[in-house]
C-alpha positions, 0 to 999 in steps of 0.5 A, a space after each residue: 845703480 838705480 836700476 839694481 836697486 830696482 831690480 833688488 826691490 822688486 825681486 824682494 816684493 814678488 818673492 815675499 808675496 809668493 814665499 818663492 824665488 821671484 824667478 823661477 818659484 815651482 819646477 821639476 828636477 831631475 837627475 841625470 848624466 851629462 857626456 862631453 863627446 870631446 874635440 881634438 881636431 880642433 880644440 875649443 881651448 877649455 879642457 873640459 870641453 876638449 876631453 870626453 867625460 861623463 858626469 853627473 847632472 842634477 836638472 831643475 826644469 821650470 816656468 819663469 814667471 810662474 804664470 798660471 797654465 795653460 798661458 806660455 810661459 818662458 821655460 828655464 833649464 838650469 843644470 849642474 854638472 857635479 865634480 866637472 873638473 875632478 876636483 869636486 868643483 861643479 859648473 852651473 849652465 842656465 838655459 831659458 827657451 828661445 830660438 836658435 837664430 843670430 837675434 833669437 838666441 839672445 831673447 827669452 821666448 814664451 813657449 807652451 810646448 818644454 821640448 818645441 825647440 831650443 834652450 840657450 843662454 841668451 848672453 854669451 860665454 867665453 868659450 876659450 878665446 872667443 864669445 859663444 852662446 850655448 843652447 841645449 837642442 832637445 833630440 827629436 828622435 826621443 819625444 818627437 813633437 808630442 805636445 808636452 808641457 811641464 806637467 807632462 815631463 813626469 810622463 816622458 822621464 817614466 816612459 824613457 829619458 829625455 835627451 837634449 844636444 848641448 851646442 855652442 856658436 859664436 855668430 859667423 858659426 853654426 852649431 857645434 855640439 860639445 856635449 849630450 844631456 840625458 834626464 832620466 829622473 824627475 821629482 818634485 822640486 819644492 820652493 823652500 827647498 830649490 837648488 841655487 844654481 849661479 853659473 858665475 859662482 860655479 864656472 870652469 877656467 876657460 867657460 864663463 859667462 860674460 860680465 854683462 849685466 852680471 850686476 843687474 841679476 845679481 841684484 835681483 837674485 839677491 832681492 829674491 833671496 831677502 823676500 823669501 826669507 821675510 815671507 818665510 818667517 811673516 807671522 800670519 795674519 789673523 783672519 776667518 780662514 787659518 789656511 790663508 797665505 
């Protein structure tokens, strides 16, 4: 309880002194196609995951804290898959960099490159009967190791998509694929007007995250929503230069 109420007033402060989410304030968003190859020989046991499909994705590509460049930064890749289970339903998958090992898959890693490596999930879903991590796996055959940072992505995305891998492992398995990420869009994704994603609110049966620590962001989030809402409409301050914020 403690602990939430921190998080809660935290995420308030930071997100009232940015007029942002406290999480996540500026980023990119893209829109692109996301293809389930499918798995019949051996069914992962979500219907979902076990049929190919195509769908719709919007993208939302981000620094995590925000901290000014050119100092490393987590990197967020938030996706929303539109009418996943035909029904207008949509899932949310939140991916934020790390490594793709047993312990580094569940730690959120700085990186100064957006397509160095991989991306997952770092708590575990369940997929089906078992726990497993997600990650998406950028494709190196596409933008190769060329260096690029957040401000370069609307380089890469004009030039050709940007492709990623969506794998998922429990820890005594490698890295299955279950599905493939084309972004091929990008524009400008302004902080009062940032897409929500909530991968517990959108989830599909069989494809859920686990309740660890659901409580914690949850609070967190719901601070950073306050914040934004009281930053948003604090009468200004008086002062010399009318511009300040």
């Amino acid at each position: 309880m403690i602990i939430r109420r921190i998080a809660h007033r935290v995420a308030d402060r930071v997100a009232r002194w940015r007029s942002a989410p406290a999480l996540h304030p500026h980023g990119v968003l893209c829109t692109g196609t996301l293809t389930v190859t499918g798995r019949r020989d051996t069914p992962w046991g979500v219907p979902w995951l076990d049929r190919p499909g195509s769908y719709t994705a919007t993208v939302r590509w981000s620094r995590a804290l925000g901290l000014p460049r050119p100092l490393p930064d987590a990197l967020g890749l938030a996706v929303r898959v539109e009418d996943a289970d035909s029904l207008g339903n949509a899932i949310d998958l939140l991916f934020t960099s790390s490594r793709r090992g047993r312990l580094g898959r569940h730690l959120p890693l700085p990186r100064p490159n957006a397509l160095q490596g991989p991306y997952s999930t770092l708590l575990p879903y369940r997929v089906g009967e078992r726990e497993r991590v997600l990650a998406a796996f950028p494709v190196p055959e596409v933008h190769g190791a060329s260096g690029n940072t957040l401000p370069t992505l609307w380089q890469e995305l004009a030039r050709r998509p940007v492709r990623f891998d969506l794998r998922a492992a429990a820890p005594d398995e490698p890295w299955t694929t279950f599905a493939s990420l084309s972004l091929e869009a990008a524009h400008a994704a302004p902080a009062t007007s940032t897409v929500s994603y909530d991968p517990y609110a959108r989830s599909l049966p069989g494809l859920r995250p686990t309740g660890r620590l659901r409580r914690l962001r949850d609070a967190a989030y719901a601070g950073s929503r306050r914040g934004r809402t009281t930053g948003r409409h604090r009468p200004e301050q008086p002062g010399p230069d009318p511009h300040r914020r």
